[in-house]
Z-matrix of the N, CA and C atoms (Angstrom, degrees):
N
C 1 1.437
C 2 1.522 1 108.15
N 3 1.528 2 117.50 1 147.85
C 4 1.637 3 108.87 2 -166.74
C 5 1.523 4 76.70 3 -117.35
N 6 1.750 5 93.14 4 155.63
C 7 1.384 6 119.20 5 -172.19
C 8 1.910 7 95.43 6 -69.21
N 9 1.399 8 156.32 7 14.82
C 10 1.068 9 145.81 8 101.05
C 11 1.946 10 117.33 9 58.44
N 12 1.402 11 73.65 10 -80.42
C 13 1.349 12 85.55 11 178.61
C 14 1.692 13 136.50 12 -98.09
N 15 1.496 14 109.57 13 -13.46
C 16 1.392 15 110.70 14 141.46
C 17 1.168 16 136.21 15 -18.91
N 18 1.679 17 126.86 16 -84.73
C 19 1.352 18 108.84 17 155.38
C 20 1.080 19 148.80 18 -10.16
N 21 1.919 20 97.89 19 -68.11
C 22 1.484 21 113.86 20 -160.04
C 23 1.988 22 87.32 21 -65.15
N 24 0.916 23 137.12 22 -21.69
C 25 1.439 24 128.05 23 -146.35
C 26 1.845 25 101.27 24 -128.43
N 27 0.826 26 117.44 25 12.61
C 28 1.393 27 128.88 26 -148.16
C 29 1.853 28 92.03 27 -63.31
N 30 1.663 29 114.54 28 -44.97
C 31 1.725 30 100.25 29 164.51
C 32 1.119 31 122.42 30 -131.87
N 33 1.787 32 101.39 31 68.73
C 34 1.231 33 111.76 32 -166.31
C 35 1.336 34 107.51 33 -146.71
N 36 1.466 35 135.98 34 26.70
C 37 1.073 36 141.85 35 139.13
C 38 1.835 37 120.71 36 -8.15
N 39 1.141 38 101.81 37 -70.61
C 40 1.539 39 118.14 38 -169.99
C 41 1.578 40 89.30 39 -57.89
N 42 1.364 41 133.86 40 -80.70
C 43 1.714 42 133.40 41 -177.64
C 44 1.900 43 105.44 42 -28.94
N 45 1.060 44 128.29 43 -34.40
C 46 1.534 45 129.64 44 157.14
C 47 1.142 46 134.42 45 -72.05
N 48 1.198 47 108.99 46 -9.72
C 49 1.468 48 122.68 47 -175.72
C 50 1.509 49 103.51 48 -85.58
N 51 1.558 50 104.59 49 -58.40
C 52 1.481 51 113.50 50 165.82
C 53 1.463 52 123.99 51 -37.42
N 54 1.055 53 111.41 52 -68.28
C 55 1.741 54 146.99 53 169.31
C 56 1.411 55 87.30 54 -25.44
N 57 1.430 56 124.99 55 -81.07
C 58 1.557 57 125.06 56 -162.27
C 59 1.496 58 93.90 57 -61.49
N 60 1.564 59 133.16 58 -57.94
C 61 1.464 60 117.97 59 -162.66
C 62 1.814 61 101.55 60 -72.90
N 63 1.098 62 142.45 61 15.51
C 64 1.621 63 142.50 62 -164.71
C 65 2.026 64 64.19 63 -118.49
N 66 0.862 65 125.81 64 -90.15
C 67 1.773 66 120.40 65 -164.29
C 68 1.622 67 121.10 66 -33.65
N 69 2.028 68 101.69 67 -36.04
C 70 1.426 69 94.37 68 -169.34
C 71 1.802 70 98.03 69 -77.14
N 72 1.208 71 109.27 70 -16.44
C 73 1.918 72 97.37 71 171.01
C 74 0.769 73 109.50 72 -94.16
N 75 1.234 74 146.63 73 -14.55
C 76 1.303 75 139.11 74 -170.82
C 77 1.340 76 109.92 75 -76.40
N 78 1.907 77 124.22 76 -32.32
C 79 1.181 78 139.51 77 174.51
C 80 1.776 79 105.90 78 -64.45
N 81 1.352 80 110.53 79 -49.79
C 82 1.505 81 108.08 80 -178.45
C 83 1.233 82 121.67 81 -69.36
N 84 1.556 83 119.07 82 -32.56
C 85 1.463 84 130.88 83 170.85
C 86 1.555 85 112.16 84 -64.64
N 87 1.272 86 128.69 85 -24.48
C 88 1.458 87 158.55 86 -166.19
C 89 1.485 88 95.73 87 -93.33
N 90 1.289 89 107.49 88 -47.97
C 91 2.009 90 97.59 89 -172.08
C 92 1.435 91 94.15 90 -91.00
N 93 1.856 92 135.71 91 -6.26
C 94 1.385 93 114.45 92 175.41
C 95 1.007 94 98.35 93 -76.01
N 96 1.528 95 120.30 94 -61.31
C 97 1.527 96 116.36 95 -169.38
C 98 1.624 97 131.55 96 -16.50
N 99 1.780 98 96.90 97 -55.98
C 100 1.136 99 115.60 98 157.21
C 101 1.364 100 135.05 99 -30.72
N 102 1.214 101 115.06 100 -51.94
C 103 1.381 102 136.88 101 -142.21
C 104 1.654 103 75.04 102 -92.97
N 105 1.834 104 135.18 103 -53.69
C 106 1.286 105 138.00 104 -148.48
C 107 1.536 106 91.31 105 -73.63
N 108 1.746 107 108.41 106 -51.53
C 109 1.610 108 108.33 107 -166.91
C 110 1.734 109 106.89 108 -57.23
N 111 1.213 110 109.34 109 -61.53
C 112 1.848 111 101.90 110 160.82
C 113 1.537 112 124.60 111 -12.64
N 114 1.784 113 109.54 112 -67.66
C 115 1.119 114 115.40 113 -176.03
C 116 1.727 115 110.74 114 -71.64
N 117 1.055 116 117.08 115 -13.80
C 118 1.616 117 118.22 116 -177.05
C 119 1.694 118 102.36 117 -72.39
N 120 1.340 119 103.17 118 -49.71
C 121 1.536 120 120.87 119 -173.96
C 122 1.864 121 85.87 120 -63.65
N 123 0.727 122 135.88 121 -54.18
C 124 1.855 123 138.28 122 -165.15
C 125 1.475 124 86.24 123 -61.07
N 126 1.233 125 140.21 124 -61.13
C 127 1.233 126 125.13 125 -149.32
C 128 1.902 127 107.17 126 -87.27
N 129 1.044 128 93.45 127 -21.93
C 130 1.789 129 99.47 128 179.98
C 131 1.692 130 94.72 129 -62.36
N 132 1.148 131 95.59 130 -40.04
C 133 1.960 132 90.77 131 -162.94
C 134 1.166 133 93.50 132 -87.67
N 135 1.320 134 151.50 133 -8.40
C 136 1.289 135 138.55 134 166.18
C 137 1.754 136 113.20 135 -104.56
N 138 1.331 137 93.03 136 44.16
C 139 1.380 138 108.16 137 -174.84
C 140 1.888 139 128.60 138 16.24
N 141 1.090 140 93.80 139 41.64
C 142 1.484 141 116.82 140 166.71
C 143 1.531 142 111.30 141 -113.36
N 144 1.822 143 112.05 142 89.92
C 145 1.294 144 127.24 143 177.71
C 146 1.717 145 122.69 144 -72.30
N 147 1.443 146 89.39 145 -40.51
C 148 1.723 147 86.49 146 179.94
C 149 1.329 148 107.77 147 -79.69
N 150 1.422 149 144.91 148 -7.29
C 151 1.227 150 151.36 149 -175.64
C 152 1.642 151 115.06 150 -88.84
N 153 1.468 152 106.89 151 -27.32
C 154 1.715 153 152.05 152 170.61
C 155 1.306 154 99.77 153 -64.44
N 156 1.449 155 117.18 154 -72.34
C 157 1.687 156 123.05 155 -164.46
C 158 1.667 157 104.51 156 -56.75
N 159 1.781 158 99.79 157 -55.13
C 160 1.571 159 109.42 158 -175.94
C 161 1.558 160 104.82 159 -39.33
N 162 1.043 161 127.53 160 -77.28
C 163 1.662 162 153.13 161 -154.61
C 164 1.861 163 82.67 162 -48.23
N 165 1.536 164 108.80 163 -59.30
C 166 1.678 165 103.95 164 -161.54
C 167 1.596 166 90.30 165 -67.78
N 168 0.919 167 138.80 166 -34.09
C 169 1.735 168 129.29 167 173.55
C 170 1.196 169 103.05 168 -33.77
N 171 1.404 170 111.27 169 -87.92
C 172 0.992 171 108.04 170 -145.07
C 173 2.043 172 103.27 171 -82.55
N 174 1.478 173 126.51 172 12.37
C 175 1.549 174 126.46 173 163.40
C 176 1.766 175 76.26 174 -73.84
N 177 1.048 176 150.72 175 -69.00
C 178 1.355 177 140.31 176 -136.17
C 179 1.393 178 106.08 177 -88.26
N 180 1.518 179 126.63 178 -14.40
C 181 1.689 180 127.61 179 158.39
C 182 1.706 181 108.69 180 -52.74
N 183 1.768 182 109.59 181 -55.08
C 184 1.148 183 134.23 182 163.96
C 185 1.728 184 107.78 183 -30.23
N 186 0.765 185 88.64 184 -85.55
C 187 1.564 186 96.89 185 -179.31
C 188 1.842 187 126.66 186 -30.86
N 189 1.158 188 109.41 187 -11.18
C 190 1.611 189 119.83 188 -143.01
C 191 1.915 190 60.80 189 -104.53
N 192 1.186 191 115.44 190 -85.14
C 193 1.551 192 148.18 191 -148.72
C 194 1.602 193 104.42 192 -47.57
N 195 1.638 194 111.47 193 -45.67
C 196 1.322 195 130.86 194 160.39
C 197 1.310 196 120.96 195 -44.60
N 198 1.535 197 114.42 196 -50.87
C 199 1.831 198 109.61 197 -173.05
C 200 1.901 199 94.20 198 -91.31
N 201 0.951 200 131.14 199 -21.31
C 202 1.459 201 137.94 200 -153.40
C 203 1.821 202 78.35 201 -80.76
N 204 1.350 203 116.53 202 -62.52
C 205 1.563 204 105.71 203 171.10
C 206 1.263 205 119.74 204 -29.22
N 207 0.857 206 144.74 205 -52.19
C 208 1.485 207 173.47 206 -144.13
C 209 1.915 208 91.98 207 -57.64
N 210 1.372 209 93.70 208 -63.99
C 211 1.631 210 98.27 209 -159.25
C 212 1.864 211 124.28 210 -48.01
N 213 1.487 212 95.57 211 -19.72
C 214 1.647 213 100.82 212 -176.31
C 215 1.701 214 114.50 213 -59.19
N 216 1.890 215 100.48 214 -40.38
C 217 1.691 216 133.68 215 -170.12
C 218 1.242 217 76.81 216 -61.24
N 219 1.152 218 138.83 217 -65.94
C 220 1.924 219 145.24 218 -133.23
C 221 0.843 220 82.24 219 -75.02
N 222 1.510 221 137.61 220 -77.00
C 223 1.780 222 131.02 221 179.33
C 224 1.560 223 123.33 222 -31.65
N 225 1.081 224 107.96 223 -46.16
C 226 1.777 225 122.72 224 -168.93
C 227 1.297 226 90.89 225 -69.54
N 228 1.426 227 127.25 226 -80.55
C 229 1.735 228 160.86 227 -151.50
C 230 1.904 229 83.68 228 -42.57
N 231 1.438 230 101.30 229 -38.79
C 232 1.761 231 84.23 230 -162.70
C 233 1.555 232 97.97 231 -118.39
N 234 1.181 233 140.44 232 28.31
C 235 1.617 234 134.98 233 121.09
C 236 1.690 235 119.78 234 -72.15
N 237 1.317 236 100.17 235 -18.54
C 238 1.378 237 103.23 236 -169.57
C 239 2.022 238 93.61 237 -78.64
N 240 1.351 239 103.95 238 -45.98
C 241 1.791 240 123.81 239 -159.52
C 242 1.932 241 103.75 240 -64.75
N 243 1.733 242 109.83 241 -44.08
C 244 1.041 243 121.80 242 -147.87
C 245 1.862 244 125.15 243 -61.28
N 246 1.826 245 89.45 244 -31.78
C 247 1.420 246 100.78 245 175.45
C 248 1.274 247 113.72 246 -52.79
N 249 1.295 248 118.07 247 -48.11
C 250 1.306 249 136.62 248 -163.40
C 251 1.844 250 134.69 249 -92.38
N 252 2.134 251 77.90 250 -20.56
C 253 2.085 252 68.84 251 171.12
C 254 2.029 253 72.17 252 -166.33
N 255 1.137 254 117.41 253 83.97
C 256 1.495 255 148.58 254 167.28
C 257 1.836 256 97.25 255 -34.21
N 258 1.363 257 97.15 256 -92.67
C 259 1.655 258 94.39 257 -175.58
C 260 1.674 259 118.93 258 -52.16
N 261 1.455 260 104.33 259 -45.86
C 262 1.421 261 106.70 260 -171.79
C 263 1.742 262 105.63 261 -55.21
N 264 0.972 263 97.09 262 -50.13
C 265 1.820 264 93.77 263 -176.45
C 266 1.559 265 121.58 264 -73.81
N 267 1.379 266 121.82 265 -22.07
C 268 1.142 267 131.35 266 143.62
C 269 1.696 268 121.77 267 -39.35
N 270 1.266 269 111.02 268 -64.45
C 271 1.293 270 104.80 269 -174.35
C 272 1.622 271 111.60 270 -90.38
N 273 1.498 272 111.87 271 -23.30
C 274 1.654 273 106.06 272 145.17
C 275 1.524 274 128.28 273 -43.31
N 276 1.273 275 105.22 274 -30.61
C 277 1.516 276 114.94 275 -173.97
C 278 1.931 277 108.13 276 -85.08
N 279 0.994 278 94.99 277 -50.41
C 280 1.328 279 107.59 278 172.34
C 281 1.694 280 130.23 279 -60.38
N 282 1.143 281 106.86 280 -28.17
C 283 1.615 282 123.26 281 159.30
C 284 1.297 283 101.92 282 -71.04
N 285 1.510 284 132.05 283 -57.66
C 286 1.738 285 130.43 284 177.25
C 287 1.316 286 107.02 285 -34.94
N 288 1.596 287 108.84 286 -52.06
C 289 1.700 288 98.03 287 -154.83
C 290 1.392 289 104.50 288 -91.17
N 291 1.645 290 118.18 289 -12.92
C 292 1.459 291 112.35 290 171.94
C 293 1.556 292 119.77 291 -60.64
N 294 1.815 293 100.29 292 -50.47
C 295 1.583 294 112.84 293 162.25
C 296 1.561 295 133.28 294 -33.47
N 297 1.637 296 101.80 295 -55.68
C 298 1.018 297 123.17 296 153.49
C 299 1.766 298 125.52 297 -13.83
N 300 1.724 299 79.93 298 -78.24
C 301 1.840 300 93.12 299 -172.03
C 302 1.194 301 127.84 300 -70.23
N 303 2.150 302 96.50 301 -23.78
C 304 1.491 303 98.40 302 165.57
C 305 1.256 304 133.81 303 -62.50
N 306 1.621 305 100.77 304 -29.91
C 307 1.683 306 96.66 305 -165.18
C 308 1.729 307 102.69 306 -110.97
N 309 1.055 308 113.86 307 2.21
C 310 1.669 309 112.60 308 156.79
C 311 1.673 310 104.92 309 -85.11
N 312 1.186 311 123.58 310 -44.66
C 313 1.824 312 127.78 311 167.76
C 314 1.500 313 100.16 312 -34.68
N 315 1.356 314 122.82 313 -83.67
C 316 1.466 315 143.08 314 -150.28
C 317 1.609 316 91.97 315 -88.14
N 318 1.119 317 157.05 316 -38.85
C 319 1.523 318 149.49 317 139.85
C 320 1.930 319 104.78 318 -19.79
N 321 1.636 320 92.17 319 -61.94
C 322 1.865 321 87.56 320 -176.77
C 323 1.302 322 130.09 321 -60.98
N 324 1.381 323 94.61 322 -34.17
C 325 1.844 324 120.95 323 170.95
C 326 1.720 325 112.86 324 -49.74
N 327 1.122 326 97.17 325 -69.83
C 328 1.877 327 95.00 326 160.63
C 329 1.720 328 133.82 327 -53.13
N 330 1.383 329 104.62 328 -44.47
C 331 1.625 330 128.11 329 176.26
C 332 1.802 331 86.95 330 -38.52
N 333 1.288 332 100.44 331 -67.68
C 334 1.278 333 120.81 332 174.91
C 335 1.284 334 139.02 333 -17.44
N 336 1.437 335 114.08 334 -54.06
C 337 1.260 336 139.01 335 -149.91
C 338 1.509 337 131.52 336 76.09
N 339 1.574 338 106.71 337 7.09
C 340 1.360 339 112.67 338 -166.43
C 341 1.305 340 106.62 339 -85.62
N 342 1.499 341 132.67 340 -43.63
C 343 1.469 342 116.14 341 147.51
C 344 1.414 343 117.79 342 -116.69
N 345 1.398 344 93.52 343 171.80
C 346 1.380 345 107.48 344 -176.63
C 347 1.575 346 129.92 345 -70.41
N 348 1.106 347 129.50 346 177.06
C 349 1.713 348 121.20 347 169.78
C 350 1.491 349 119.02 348 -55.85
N 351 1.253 350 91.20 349 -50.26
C 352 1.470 351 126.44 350 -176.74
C 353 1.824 352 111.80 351 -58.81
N 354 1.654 353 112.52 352 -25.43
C 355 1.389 354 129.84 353 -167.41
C 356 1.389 355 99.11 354 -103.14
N 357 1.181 356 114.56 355 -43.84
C 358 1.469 357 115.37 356 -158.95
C 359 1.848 358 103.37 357 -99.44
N 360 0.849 359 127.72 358 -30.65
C 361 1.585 360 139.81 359 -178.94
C 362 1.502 361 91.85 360 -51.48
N 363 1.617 362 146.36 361 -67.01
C 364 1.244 363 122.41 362 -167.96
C 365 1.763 364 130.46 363 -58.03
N 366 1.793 365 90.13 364 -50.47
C 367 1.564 366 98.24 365 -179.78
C 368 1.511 367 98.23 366 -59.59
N 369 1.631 368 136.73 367 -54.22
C 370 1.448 369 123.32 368 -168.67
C 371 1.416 370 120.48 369 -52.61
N 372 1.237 371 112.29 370 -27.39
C 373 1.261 372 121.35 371 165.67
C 374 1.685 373 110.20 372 -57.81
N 375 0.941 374 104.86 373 -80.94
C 376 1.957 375 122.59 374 178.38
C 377 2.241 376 88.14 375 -31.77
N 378 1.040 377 104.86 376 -56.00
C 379 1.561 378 110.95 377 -157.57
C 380 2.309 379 93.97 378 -60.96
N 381 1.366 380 110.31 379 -15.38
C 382 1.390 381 109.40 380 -146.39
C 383 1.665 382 77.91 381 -107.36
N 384 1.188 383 134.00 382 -0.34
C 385 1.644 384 130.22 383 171.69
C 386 1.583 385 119.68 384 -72.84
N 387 1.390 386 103.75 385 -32.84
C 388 1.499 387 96.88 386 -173.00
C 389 1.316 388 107.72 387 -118.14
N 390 1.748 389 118.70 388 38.05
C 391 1.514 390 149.19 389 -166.60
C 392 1.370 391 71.78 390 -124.65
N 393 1.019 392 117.44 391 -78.67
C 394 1.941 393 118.23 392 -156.21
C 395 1.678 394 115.44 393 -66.73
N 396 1.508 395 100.52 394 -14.44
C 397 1.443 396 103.68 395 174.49
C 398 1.840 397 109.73 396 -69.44
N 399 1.561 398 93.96 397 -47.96
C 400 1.402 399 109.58 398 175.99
C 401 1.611 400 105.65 399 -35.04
N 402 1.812 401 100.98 400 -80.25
C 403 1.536 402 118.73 401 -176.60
C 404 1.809 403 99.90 402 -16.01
N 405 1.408 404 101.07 403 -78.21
C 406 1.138 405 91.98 404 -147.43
C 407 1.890 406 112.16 405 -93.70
N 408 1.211 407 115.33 406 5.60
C 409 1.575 408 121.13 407 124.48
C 410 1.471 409 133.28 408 -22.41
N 411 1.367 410 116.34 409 -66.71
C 412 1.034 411 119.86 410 176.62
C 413 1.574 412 125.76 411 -101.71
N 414 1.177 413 85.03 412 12.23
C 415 1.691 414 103.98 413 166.83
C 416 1.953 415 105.35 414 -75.72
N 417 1.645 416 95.55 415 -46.24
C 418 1.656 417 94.33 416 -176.05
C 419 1.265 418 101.91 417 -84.19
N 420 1.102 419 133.75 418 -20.40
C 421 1.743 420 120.68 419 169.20
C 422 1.484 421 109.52 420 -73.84
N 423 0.952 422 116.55 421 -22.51
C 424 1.866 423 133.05 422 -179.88
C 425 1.854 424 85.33 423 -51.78
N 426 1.393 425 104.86 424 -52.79
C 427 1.631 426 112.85 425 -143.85
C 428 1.293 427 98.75 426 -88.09
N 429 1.365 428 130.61 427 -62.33
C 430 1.379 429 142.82 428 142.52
C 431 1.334 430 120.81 429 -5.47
N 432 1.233 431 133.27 430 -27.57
C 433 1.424 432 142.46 431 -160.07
C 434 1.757 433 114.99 432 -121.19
N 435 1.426 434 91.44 433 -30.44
C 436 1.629 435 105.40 434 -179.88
C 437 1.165 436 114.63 435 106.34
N 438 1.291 437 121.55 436 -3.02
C 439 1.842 438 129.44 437 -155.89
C 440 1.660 439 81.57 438 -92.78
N 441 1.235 440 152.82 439 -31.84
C 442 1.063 441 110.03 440 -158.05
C 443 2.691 442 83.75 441 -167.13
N 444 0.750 443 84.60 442 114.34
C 445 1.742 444 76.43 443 -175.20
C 446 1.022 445 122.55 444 -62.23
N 447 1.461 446 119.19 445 -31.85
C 448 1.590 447 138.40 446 -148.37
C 449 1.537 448 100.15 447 -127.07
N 450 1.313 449 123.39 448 14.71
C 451 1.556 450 152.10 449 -166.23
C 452 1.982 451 81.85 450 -72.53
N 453 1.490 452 143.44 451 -30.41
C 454 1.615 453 107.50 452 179.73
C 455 1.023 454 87.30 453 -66.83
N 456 1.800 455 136.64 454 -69.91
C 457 1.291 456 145.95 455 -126.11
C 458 1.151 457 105.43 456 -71.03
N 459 1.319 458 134.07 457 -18.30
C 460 1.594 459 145.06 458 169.55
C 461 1.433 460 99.76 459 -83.94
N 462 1.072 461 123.18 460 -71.32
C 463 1.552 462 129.15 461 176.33
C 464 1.616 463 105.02 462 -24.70
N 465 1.914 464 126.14 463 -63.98
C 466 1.325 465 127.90 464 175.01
C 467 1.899 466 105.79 465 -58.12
N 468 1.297 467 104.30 466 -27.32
C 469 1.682 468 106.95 467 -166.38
C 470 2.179 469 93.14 468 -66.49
N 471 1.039 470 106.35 469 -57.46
C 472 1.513 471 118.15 470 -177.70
C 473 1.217 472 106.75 471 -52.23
N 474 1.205 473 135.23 472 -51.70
C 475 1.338 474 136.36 473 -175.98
C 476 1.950 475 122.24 474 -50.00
N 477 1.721 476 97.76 475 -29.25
C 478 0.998 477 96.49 476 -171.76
C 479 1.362 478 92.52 477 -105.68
N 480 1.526 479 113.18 478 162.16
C 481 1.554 480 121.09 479 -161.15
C 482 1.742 481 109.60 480 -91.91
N 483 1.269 482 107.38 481 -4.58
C 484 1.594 483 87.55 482 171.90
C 485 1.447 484 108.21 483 -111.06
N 486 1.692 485 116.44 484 9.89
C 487 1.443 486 113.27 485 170.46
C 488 1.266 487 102.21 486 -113.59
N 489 1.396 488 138.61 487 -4.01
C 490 1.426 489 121.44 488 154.78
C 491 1.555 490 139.03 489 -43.86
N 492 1.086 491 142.30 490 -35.13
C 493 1.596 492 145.10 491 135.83
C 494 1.538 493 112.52 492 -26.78
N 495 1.390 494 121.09 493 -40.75
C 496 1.096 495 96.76 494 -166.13
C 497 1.897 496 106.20 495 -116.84
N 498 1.674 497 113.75 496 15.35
C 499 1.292 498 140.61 497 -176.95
C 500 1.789 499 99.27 498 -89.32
N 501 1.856 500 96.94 499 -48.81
C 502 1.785 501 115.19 500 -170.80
C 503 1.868 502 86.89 501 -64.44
N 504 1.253 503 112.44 502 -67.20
C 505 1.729 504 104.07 503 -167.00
C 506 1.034 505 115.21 504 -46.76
N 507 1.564 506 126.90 505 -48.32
C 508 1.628 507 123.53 506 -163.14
C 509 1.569 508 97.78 507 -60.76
N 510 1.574 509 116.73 508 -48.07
C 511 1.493 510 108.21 509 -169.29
C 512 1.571 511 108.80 510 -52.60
N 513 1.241 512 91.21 511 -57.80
C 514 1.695 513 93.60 512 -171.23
C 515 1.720 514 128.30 513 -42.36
N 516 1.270 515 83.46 514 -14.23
C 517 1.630 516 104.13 515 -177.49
C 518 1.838 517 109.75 516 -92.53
N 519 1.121 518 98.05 517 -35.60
C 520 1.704 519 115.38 518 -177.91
C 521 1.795 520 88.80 519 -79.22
N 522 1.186 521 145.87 520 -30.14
C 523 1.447 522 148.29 521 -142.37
C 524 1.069 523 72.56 522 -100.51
N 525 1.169 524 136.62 523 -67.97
C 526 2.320 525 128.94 524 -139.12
C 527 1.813 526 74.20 525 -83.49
N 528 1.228 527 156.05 526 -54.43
C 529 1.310 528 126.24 527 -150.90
C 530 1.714 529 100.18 528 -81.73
N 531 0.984 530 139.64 529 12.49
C 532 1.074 531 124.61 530 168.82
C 533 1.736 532 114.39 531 -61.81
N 534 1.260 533 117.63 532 148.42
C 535 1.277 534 130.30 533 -171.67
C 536 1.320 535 115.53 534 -32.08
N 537 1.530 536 102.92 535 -60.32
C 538 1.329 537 123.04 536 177.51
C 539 1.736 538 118.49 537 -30.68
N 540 1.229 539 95.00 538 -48.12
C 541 1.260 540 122.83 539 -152.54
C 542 1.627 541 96.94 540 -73.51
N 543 1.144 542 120.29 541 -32.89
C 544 1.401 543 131.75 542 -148.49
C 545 1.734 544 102.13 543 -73.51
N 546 1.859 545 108.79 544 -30.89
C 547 1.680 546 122.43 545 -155.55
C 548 1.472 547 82.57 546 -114.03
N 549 1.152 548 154.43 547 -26.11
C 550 1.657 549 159.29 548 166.52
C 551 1.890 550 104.29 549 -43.57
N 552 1.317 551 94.06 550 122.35
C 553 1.626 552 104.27 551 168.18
C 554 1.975 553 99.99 552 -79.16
N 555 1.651 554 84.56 553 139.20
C 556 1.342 555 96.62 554 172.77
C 557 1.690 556 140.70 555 -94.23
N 558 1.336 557 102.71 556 91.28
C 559 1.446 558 120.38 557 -162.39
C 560 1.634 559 108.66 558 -89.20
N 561 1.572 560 116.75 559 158.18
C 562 1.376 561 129.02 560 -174.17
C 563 1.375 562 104.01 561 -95.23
C-alpha cells in the first residue's frame, strides 16, 4: 500500500473510523436484504404472495439503510482519491452521492407506499447508474493508489447487489490499514 493516503487523511482518522463501521453494517444489512430477497423469491414460488410482498418490504427497508451507509466511504474514498486525480474523484464522488440520494429517495417512496414496484423500478434503476459509475470509479483509484490492486473487479463486484456485503467488508478492511490509521489511537 503507498503512503497515498497519509496526506489526504493526515487529521482524519476518526472520519475513517466511521467510514469502515458505516461499511461493516452496511455489509450485514446488505447480506439481510439478501437473505429477505431469497425468501421473497421462496414464497412467490410456493405461492404464498402476501408472505412474498412482506419479505420484499422489508429486502427494500434493507436497501434504503444499506446505500445511506454508503455516504461516510464517499467522503473518505475521495480525501483519500483527491491529491492525486482532483477532478476525477470529485465528479466520481459526486455521481456516488447523486446515486446515493436517488435510490434511498425512490427506495423510501415505495417503503412508503407512495409508488408502486411497477413506478419506482425504472427511475431506481436510471438513479443506480451513476452509483455504479462511482463503484467502479473508485475501484480504479482503489488500484491506482495501492489501497487495494484488484479495486476494478471489486468496484464491478460492489455495484452488483449480491456482491455488495462482501465489496462493503473488503473496503472496510483496506480503509483501517490505511497509513493513517496505523499511528491513530483506537477509540469506540
Amino acid at each position: 500500500m503507498t503512503s497515498i493516503a497519509a496526506p489526504a487523511l493526515e487529521s482524519a482518522p476518526r472520519v475513517v473510523r466511521v467510514a469502515c463501521r458505516a461499511l461493516q453494517v452496511a455489509a450485514l444489512v446488505s447480506a439481510a436484504g439478501i437473505v429477505f430477497l431469497v425468501g421473497m423469491f421462496v414464497a412467490f414460488a410456493l405461492e404464498a404472495p402476501s408472505t412474498a410482498m412482506a419479505l420484499g418490504w422489508v429486502n427494500d427497508v434493507l436497501v434504503i439503510g444499506q446505500y445511506a451507509l454508503l455516504l461516510p466511504a464517499v467522503v473518505v474514498l475521495h480525501r483519500v482519491f483527491r491529491a492525486r486525480l482532483p477532478r476525477a474523484s470529485l465528479v466520481a464522488s459526486s455521481l456516488g452521492v447523486l446515486g446515493i440520494a436517488g435510490a434511498v429517495a425512490l427506495q423510501s417512496l415505495l417503503v412508503a407506499g407512495v409508488l408502486t414496484f411497477e413506478q419506482e423500478i425504472g427511475p431506481v434503476s436510471v438513479a443506480y447508474i451513476p452509483l455504479g459509475i462511482w463503484f467502479v470509479a473508485t475501484g480504479w483509484f482503489a488500484a491506482r493508489s495501492g489501497i487495494d490492486r484488484q479495486g476494478p473487479a471489486f468496484g464491478l463486484l460492489g455495484a452488483s447487489y449480491l456482491g455488495f456485503p462482501i465489496w462493503a467488508a473488503r473496503l472496510a478492511g483496506r480503509l483501517q490499514r490505511l497509513p493513517i490509521m496505523e499511528s491513530a489511537p483506537h477509540t469506540a
